[in-house]
FIFIZA-291628 format. One record per residue (C-alpha): residue number from 1; y, x, z. Coordinates in steps of 0.25 Angstrom, whole numbers, plus 2048, in hexadecimal, padded with zeros to 3 digits. Each point is the difference from the previous one (the first is absolute). Example, Ala and Ser with C-alpha at 12.3 -4.5 7.8 and 13.67 -1.06 7.14 Angstrom:
<recs>
n|yy|xx|zz
1|7EE|831|81F
2|80E|806|7FE
</recs>
This chain:
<recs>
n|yy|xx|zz
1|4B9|727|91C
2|80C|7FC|7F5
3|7F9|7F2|7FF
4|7FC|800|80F
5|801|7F0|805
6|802|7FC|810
7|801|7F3|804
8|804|7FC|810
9|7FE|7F4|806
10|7FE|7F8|80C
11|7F2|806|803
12|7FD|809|7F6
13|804|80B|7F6
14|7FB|803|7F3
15|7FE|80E|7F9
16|7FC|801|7F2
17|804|80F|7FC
18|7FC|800|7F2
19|7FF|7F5|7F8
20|7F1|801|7FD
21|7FE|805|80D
22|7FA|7F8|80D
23|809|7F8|809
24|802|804|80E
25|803|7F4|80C
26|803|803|80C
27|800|7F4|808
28|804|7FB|810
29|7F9|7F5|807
30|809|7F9|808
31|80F|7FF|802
32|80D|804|7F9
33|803|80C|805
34|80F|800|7F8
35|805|80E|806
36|7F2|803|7F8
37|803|7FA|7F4
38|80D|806|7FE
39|7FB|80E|802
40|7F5|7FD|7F8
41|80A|7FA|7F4
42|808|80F|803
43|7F3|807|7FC
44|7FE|7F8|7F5
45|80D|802|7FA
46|7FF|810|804
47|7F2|7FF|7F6
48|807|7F8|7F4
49|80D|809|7FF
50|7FB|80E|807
51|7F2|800|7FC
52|7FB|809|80D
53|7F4|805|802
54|7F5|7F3|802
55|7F9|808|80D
56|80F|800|805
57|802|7F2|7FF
58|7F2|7FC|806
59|804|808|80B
60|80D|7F9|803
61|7FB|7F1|7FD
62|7F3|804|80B
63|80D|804|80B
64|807|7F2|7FC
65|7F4|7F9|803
66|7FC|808|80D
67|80E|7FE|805
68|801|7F8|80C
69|80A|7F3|7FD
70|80E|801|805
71|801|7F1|805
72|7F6|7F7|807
73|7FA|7F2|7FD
74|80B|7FA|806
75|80B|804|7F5
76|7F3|7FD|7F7
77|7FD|7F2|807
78|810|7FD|7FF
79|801|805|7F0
80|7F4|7F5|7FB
81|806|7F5|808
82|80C|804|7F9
83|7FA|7FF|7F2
84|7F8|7F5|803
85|80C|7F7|805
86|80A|805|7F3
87|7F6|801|7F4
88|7FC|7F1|7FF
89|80F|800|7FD
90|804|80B|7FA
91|7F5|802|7F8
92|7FB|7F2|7FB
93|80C|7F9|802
94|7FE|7F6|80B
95|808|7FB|80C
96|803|803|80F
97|7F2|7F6|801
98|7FB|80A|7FA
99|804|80B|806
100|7FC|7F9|80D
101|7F4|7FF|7FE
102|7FC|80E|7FB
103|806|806|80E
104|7F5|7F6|805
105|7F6|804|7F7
106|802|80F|803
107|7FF|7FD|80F
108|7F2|7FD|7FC
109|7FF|80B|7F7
110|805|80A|80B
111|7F4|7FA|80B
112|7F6|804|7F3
113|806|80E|7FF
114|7FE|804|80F
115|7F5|7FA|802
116|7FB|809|7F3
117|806|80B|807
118|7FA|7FE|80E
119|7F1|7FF|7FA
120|804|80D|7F8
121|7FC|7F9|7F3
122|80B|803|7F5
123|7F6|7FD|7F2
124|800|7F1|806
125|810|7FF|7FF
126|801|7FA|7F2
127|7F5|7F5|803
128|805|7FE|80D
129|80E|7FD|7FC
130|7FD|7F9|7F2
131|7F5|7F8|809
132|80D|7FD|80B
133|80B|7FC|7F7
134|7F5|7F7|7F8
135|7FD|7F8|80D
136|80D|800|806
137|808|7FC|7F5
138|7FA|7F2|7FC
139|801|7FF|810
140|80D|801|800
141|806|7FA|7F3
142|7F7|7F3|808
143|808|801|80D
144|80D|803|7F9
145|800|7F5|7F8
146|7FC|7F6|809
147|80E|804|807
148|808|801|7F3
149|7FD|7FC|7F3
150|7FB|80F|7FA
151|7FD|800|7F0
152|7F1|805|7FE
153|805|80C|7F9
154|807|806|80B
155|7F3|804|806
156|7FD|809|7F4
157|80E|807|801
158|7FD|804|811
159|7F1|803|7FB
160|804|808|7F6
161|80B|805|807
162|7F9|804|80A
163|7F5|808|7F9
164|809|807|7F8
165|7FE|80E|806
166|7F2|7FF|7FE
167|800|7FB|7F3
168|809|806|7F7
169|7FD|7F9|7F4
170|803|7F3|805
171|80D|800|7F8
172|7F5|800|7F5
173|7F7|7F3|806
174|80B|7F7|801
175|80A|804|7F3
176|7F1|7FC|7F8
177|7FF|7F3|80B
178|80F|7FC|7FC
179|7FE|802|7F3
180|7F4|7F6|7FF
181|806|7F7|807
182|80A|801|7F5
183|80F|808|805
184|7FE|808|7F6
185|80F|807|804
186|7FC|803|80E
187|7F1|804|7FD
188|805|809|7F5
189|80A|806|80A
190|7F7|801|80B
191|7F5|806|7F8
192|809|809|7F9
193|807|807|80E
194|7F0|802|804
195|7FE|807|7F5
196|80A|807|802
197|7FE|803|80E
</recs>
């Protein structure tokens, strides 16, 4: 176990206890479940410094996930519109328009996740949402603009904005966007925090 690698992330976590030894993933279908994720970074980090026994371990990440969730889809509802209305500006740098618009777009997201969660369907969340933000966006870049003069490319920041929990790489897809599209400063910059990330 001295070379042992864990990896957590938003819906998955990665074992690899020897180096030339098979990977373990342990995967979740559908929703954050952030009280989950912070037990399940604890154990991780109880396995890099302690180095317990793995059955041990097994055990405990089996109770994290069999643990009813402390808060309801309410709190969870109220959390993605928050994301959804601050990432298009905090992340990609756009404006109030765009904040606006992505509180919009995650109404619309919000009516796709309860009706995912009424049909009891949770493997059709990501193509659902992608599916969602894909036709609503363009929608509403149309209407908005008819109203206000809206540049093109704030429609990218409220879509990607708004995928950006199910899309962790999309720090990735638009630093190598900006970079072809030649700002080179800010898709070096982006591209290097999504690395790091």
């Amino acid at each position: 176990l001295d070379r042992a690698v864990v990896e957590v992330g938003h819906r998955f976590v990665t074992a690899q206890l020897d180096p030339s030894g098979p990977i373990h993933y342990v995967g979740c279908g559908m929703d954050f479940s952030l009280s989950a994720m912070g037990d399940i970074s604890s154990v991780a980090k109880v396995i890099a410094v302690q180095r317990p026994p793995i059955r041990n371990c097994l055990y405990v990440l089996d109770q994290v996930e069999e643990r009813k969730e402390p808060f309801g889809r309410l709190v969870k509802m109220f959390a993605l519109e928050m994301v959804c209305t601050v990432a298009p500006f905090s992340v990609y740098g756009g404006d109030y328009e765009s904040m606006l618009g992505g509180a919009v777009l995650a109404l619309f997201v919000m009516a796709a996740l309860l009706l995912i969660w009424v049909l009891d369907r949770p493997h059709l969340e990501v193509p659902v949402v992608s599916f969602t933000v894909g036709v609503f966006t363009p929608l509403l870049w149309r209407i908005a603009n008819s109203w206000v003069v809206m540049e093109q490319c704030k429609a990218s920041y409220i879509m990607f904005g708004t995928l950006i929990i199910w899309l962790p790489g999309a720090q990735l897809i638009y630093g190598v966007h900006e970079l072809r599209l030649g700002a080179v400063t800010n898709g070096a910059t982006r591209l290097t925090k999504g690395l790091v990330n």
